[in-house]
C-alpha positions, 0 to 999 in steps of 0.5 A: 184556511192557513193558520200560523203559531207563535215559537212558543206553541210550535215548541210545545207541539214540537215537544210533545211529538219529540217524546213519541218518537224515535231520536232524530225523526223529527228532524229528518222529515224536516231536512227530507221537506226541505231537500225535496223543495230544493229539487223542485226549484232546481228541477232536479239535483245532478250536477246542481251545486248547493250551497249551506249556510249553517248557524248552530241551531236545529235548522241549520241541522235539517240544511244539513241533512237535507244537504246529504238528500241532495248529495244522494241525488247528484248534487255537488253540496258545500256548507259555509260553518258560520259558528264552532258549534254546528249538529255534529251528526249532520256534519258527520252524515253530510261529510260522508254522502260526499259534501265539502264542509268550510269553516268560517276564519273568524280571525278575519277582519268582519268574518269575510275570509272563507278561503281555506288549506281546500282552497278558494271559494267555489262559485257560482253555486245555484242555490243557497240554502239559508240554516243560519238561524231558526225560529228562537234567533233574535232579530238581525244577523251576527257580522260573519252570516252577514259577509258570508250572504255578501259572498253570494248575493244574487244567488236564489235563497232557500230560507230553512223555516224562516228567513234568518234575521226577521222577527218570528212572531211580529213580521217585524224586521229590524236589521240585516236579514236574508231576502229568500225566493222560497221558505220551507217551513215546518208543522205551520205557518208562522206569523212572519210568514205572512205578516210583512215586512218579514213575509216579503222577505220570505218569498213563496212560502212551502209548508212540510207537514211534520205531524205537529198536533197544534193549538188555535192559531194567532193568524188565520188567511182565508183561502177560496173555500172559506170565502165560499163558505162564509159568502152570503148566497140567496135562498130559494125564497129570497127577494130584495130586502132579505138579501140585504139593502147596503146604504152609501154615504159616501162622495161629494161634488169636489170628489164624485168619482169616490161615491160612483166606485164606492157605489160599484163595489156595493153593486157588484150582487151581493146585496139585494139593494144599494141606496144612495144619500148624498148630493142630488147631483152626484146620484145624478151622475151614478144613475147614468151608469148605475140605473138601479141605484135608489135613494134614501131609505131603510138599509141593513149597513152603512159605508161612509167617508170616502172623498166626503170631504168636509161633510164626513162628521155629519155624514158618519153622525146621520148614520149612527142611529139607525143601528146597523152595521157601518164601514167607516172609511178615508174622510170619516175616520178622523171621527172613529171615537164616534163608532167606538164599540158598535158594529163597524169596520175601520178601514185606514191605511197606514197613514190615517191609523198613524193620525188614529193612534197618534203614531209615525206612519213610517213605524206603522209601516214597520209593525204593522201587526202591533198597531193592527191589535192596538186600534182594534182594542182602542176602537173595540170594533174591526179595523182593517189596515190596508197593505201588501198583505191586509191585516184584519184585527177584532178583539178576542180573534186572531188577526187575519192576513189577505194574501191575495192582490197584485202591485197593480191594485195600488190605484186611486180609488181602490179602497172605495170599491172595497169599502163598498163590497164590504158594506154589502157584505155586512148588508147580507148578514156577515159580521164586521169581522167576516165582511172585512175579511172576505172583502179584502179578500174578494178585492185583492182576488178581482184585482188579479183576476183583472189585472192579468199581470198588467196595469188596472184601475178602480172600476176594473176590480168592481169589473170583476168581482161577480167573475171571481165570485163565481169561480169559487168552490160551490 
């Protein structure tokens, strides 16, 4: 499991291992991690120019520091001063091990002219390592580090913890801001490293273990051994009906297409049964392709809305006194309030939680992390908000991140299919919360099974989940 803090928890832990240990370790294992990535991303150190970007903060301390590492092993390190106050011992330990050092002329116009009595800018360089500013800066960045990054666009970026400018515990992004190719990030995870828009901007993400003795976390984001492990699996004994019976309601004759992908992602083993109740026609048609659907009958959960068009009110309303678990989808969340505090799994994406929650989608789009808890709490169930990264909110829990999928999964008829797995999920006994978090991992996992760096459809991912089940950890 990947777990991620919020500041104020990393600083408590960070204070308590500050107090056992000798002055500066801490800082040191961090600038060691950091200088390490930096060599495995160049392949080496000799001959490689680096260039610092150091803020006044302590991560602009561990770029120091891991800027005399790389010097040690060969590499031609410089460091732009982006504030007249830096870590004087890391600038004195850096200045010694042989690194350039160049002030920032705050006098010039925009804080642009990095020419110095040494002369001009060296370039190019083949790394930027971004120590502007740590995980206690604000959002957005001051008019010199945003000219210093003009002067070196194009160049990979390490961002030191996170990338300076994004908002630390929201993903939120609300101004200039480093775009990095990796992050090195110390003790945990933190949301903006897996929250976008923040995460995106982050890159691949390295965590260095500095030893923090840390809290529950705010996030979580499954790995493959806890979708195993949560993964319903039959018992010697099972039959059928213990595996669970997952009912769909889901398609209409204007849009049959949404009922036989919804029908291939509840079909995919992990329900003993999928019965379908809808138009005759429409089974019709899943039958030719699906013998082993069946009809009408007892089940274990529901999936509604997807393309049911008009007949969504009446199609969530049918289910809702059979009492078990429902994933209510597309069409039929414009009736949420209908399943409000029962079992169930809202699946909007940000256009339909902006109809939800009476919101903009675009600023949806922007805080998906804030909107995420709040239909969680209005709605009193589990809502996952589709996304790059897919967020899962349940009151009381922490909210969990999907990192798995590809661009390619953005397709018609994709959130069908995840809404049927969901739905067998829930059928084999997981809880709304659990179902909608293997789901969505599951799903984005199929697609990039499927997809191998090329173009998918819907049906493929349905393809594809019994592989991709299989290939986890027994």
């Amino acid at each position: 499991m990947i777990r991620a803090h919020t500041v104020e928890q990393v600083r408590a832990a960070e204070a308590v291992l500050l107090a056992e240990l000798p002055e500066g370790a801490l800082m040191q294992r961090a600038a060691h991690g950091l200088a390490y990535a930096v060599l495995d991303l160049l392949g080496g150190g000799y001959g490689r120019r680096v260039l610092l970007l150091v803020g006044s903060g302590d991560n602009g301390g561990d770029a120091l520091y891991a800027g005399v590492v790389l010097a040690r092993r060969g590499a031609i390190v410089e460091a732009w001063l982006l504030s007249d106050k830096v870590h004087e011992a890391g600038l004195a330990a850096l200045r010694a091990a042989g690194g350039r050092v160049r002030r920032l002329d705050t006098s010039s116009p925009g804080g642009s002219d990095y020419s110095t009595s040494q002369g001009p800018v060296s370039s190019p360089f083949d790394v930027v390592v971004d120590g502007i500013v740590g995980i206690g800066g604000r959002p957005g960045l001051r008019p010199q580090a945003v000219a210093a990054l003009e002067a070196v666009r194009g160049i990979p970026v390490v961002a030191v913890d996170v990338p300076s400018g994004v908002d630390v515990d929201s993903g939120e992004v609300s101004g200039p801001h480093v775009t990095a190719e990796v992050t090195v990030t110390f003790g945990t995870h933190k949301i903006a490293h897996l929250v976008d828009p923040a995460a995106e901007a982050g890159g691949v993400t390295h965590l260095v273990d500095i030893g923090l003795d840390l809290p529950a976390p705010a996030l979580e984001a499954l790995q493959p051994a806890d979708v195993a492990a949560l993964l319903p699996r039959p018992a010697s004994q099972a039959h059928k009906y213990t595996r669970g019976v997952v009912g769909i309601r889901t398609g209409s004759t204007t849009y049959p297409g949404a009922a036989m992908l919804s029908v291939a992602g509840a079909d995919c083993g992990l329900a003993g049964m999928v019965r379908f109740v809808g138009d005759a026609a429409v089974l019709d048609r899943i039958r030719t392709v699906r013998p082993e659907i069946v009809g009408d009958g007892r089940v274990q959960a529901w999936v509604v809305g997807s393309g049911s068009h008009q007949t969504a009110e009446g199609q969530l309303s049918a289910t809702l006194d059979d009492g078990v678990p429902i994933v209510v989808d597309a069409d039929a969340l414009e009736f949420a309030d209908m399943v409000a505090g029962r079992r169930a799994v809202l699946t909007p994406h940000a256009g339909e939680l902006a109809g939800m929650l009476g919101a903009d989608r675009h600023e949806i789009e922007a805080r998906p992390l804030h909107f995420v808890r709040r239909a969680a709490e209005a709605y009193r169930t589990t809502v996952l908000l589709k996304g790059r990264h897919t967020l899962i909110a349940h009151p009381g829990r922490p909210v969990r991140v999907t990192t798995t999928g590809t661009p390619w999964l953005a397709t018609a008829g994709a959130g069908d299919v995840l809404g049927g797995l969901i739905g067998a999920l829930l059928a084999g006994g997981l809880t709304p919360y659990d179902a909608a978090s293997v789901g969505s991992w599951l799903h984005g996992a199929a697609a990039t099974y499927a997809s191998q760096g090329g173009p998918i459809v819907a049906g493929d991912v349905a393809r594809a989940l019994p592989a991709v089940v299989a290939s986890l950890p027994a």
